[in-house]
C-alpha positions in Angstrom: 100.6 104.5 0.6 97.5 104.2 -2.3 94.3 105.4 -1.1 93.0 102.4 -0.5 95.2 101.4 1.9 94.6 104.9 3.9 90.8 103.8 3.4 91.5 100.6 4.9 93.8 101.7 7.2 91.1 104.3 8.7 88.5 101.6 8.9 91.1 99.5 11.0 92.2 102.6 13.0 88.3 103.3 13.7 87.7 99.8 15.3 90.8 100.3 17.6 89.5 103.7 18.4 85.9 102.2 19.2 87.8 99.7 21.6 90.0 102.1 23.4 86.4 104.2 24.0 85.7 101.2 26.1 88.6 101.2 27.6 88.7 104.7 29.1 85.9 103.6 31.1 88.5 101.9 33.1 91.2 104.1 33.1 93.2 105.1 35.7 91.8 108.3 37.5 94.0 111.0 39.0 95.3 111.1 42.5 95.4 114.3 44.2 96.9 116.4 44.6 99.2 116.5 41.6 97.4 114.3 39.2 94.4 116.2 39.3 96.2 119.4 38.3 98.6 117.7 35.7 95.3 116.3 33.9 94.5 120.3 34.1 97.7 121.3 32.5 97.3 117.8 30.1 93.7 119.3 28.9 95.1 122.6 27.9 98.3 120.2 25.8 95.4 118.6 24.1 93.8 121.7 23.0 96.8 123.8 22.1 97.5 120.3 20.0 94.5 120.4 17.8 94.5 124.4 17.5 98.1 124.2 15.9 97.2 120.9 13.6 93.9 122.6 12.5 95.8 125.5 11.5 98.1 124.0 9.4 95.6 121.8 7.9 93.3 124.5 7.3 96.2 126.5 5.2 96.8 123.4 3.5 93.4 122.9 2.6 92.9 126.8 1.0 96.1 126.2 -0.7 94.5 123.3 -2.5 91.4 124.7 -3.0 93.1 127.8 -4.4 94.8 125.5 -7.0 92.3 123.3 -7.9 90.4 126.6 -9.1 93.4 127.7 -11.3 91.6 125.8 -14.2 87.5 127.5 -13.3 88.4 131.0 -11.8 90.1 133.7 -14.2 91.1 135.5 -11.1 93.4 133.1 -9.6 97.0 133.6 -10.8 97.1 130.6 -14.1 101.3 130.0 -12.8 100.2 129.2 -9.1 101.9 125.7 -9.0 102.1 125.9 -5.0 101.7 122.1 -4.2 100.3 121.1 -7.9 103.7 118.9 -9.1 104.0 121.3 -12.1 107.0 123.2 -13.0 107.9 125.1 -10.1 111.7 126.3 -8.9 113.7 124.5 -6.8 113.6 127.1 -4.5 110.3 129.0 -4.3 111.2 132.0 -2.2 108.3 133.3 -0.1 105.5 131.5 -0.6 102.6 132.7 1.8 102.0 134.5 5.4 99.4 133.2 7.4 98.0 133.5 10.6 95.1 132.2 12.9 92.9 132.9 15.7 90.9 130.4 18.0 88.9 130.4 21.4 87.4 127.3 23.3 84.8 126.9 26.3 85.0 124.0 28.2 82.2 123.4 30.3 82.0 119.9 32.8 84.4 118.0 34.6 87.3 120.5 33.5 85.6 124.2 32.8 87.6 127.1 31.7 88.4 128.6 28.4 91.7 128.9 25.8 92.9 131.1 23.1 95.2 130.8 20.2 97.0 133.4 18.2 99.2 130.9 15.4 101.1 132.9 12.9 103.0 131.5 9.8 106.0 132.1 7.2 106.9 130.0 4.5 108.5 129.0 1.1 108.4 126.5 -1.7 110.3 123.7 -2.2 110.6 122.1 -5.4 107.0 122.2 -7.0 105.4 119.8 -4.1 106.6 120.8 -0.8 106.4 124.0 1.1 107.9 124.5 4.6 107.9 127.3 7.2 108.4 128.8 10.5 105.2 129.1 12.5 104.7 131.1 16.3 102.0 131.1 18.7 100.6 132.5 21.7 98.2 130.4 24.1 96.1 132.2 27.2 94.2 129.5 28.7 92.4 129.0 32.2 90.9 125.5 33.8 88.8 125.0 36.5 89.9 121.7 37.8 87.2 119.3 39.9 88.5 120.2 43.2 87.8 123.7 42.9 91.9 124.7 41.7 92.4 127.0 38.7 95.0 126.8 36.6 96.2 129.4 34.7 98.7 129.3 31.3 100.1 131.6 28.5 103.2 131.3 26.9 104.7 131.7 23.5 105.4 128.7 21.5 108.0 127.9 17.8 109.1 126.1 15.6 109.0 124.1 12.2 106.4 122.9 9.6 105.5 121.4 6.4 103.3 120.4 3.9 103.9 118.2 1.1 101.8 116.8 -1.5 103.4 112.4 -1.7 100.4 112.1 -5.1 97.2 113.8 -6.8 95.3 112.2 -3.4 97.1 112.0 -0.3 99.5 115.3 1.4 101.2 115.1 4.5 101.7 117.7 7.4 103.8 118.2 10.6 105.6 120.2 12.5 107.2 120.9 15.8 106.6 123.2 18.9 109.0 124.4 21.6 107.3 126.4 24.3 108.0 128.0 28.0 104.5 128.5 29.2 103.7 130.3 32.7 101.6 128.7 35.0 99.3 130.3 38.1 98.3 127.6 40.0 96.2 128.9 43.9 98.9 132.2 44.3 101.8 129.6 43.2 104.2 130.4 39.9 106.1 127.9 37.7 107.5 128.0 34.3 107.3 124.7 31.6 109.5 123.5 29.5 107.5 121.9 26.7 108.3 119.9 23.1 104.9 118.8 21.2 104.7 117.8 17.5 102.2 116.2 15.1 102.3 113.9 12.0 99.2 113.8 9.7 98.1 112.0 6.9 95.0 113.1 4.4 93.9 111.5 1.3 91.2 112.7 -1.2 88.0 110.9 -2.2 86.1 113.1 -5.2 82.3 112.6 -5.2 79.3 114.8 -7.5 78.6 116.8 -4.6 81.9 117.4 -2.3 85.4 116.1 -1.5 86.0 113.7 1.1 89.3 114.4 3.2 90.1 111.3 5.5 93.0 111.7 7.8 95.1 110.2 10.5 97.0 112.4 12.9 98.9 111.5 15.8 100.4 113.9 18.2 102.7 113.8 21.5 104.1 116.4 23.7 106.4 116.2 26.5 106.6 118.8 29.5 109.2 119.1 32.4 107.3 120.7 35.3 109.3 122.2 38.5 108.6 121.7 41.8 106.4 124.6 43.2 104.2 125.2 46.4 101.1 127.0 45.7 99.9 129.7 48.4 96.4 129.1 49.3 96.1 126.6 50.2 99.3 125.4 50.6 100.6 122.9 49.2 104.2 121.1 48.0 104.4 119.8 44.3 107.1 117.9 43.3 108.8 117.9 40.1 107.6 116.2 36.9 107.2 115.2 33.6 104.0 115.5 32.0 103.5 113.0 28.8 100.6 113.4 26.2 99.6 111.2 23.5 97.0 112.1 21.2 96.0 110.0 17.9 93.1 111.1 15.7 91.1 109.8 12.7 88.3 111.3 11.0 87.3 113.1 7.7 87.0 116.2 6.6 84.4 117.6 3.6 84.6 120.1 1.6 81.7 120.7 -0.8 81.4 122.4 -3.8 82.1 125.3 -4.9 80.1 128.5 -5.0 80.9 131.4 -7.0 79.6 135.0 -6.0 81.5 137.9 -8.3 85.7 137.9 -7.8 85.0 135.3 -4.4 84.6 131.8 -4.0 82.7 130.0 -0.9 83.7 126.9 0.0 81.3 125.2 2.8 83.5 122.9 4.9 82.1 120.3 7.3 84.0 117.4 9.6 84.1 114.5 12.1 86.7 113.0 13.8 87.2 111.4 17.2 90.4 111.3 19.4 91.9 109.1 22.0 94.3 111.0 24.2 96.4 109.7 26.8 98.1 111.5 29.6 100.9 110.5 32.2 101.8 112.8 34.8 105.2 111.2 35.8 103.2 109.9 38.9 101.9 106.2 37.9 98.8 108.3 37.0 97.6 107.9 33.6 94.3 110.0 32.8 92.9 108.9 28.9 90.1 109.4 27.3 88.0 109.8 23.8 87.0 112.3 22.0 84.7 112.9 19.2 84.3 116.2 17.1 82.3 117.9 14.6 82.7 120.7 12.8 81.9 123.1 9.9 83.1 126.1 8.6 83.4 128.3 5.2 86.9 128.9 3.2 86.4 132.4 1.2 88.8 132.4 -1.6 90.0 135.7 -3.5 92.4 137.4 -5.7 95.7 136.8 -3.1 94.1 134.7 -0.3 91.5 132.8 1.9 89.6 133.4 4.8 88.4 130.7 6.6 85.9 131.0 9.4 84.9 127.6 11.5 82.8 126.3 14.8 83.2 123.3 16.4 81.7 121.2 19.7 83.5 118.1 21.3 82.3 115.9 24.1 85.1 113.9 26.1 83.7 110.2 27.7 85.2 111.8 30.9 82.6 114.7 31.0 83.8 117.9 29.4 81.9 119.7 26.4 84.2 122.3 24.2 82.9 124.5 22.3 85.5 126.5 20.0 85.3 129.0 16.8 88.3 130.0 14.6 89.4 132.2 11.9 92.1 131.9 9.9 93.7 134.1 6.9 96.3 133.5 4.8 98.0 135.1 2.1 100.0 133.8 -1.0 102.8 135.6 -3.2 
């Protein structure tokens, strides 16, 4: 795919999105009692989603910005070919460590707040392509409409990748297994949840910055038990718990500016989401999303640090507000 067929197919993708928008004002709302608390347990999916992509693609992103400085900065190692097509080994060894750290408030018709600890490993491949092994730990809490709380934490692994297809366009993915615990009014179940992602982000250059449009899409599948909470009480049935999240938007990453042996690199972005959730009921909960952000990526000697804020509004009533920092480290 050419850039300007990811341009075009963003501009496309942006109608549909402004179409489904419309659409979620007739969606199909949740029947209690369990379609009210799988939306719960579908907000917290939707979050955990985006914390893992925007990890990746923030590691991604400093690896890029890392190389594209090779040829300014004197500091920056000149045989870093991580992701730059040049003459790299087959088999890269270690490549980098990695990890991140994110929090959300969610304030409206879902209130509550989740954390993310997201730690990575990973090697080269050839002189385009690094993949890993990532882990993370989610503690999250929902206030659902009806006065419930949910509570989750669990640990979650698996697989990623990044790989640069040309000079303008990289694509990244991986996939999560978890077993998250749930508290749900004095009553104790245990998940068993599969979630993935698939993005794709080109590169427009302009005087001033670097445009980064992207497409991500995203699912997630979760068997639920059947459970009967304490107070009150109250028999769930078994279930399976379906999410579907697809994303477009653009990132920006403007120029940048050099202060002694580190480099800042202001970072700002949009991006708007449908997500769609089935609860193995008949009920289907969906919605949009849009997001803006902005952040700094600090590059050194061995690494990055990149610090980040961001506030979404979903058309069904809930403001998030999140902040993350990331750090990563390259061999």
């Amino acid at each position: 795919m050419t850039l300007v067929s990811l341009l075009r197919t963003i501009a496309f993708s942006t109608l549909a999105m402004l179409a489904l928008a419309q659409l979620a004002s007739a969606q199909t709302r949740p029947n209690e009692p369990e379609g009210e608390l799988n939306a719960g347990i579908g907000s917290i999916t939707g979050n955990n989603l985006a914390s893992y992509r925007d990890a990746i693609s923030s590691f991604r992103n400093a690896i890029a910005q890392r190389r594209s400085s090779t040829t300014r900065l004197s500091f920056v190692a000149q045989d870093d070919t991580t992701l730059s097509g040049g003459t790299a080994p087959v088999w890269g060894g270690l490549s980098s460590i990695w990890g991140s750290l994110d929090t959300k408030r969610m304030n409206g018709t879902y209130s509550g707040t989740s954390g993310n600890l997201i730690f990575g490993v990973d090697a080269l491949v050839g002189s385009s392509t690094i993949v890993g092994l990532l882990a993370g730990y989610n503690r999250s809490n929902v206030d659902l409409p009806s006065g419930q709380r949910v509570k989750a934490k669990g640990v979650a692994v698996g697989p990623y990748f990044s790989t640069q297809l040309s000079d303008r366009l990289s694509l990244d993915g991986f996939i999560g297994f978890a077993r998250p615990d749930y508290t749900v009014d004095g009553g104790q179940f245990e998940g068993d949840k599969t979630f993935g992602n698939l993005t794709l982000t080109g590169s427009v250059p302009l005087r001033s910055a670097e445009l980064s449009p992207f497409i991500s899409i995203a699912s997630s599948r979760e068997d639920l038990p059947a459970f009967t909470s304490v107070a009150p009480v109250v028999a769930y049935a078994p279930t399976e718990i379906k999410s579907f999240v697809a994303t477009i938007g653009t990132g920006i990453n403007y120029n940048p500016i050099d202060r002694g042996n580190l480099t800042y690199l202001p970072t700002a972005g949009f991006e708007i989401d449908y997500v769609r959730n089935d609860d193995g009921f008949g009920n289907i909960d969906s919605f949009t999303t849009p997001r803006i952000s902005g952040g700094v990526t600090i590059l050194s000697d061995v690494g990055a640090l990149n610090l980040g804020a961001n506030v979404s509004r979903t058309s069904e009533g809930t403001t998030t507000v999140g902040a993350s920092a990331a750090y990563f480290w390259q061999f």
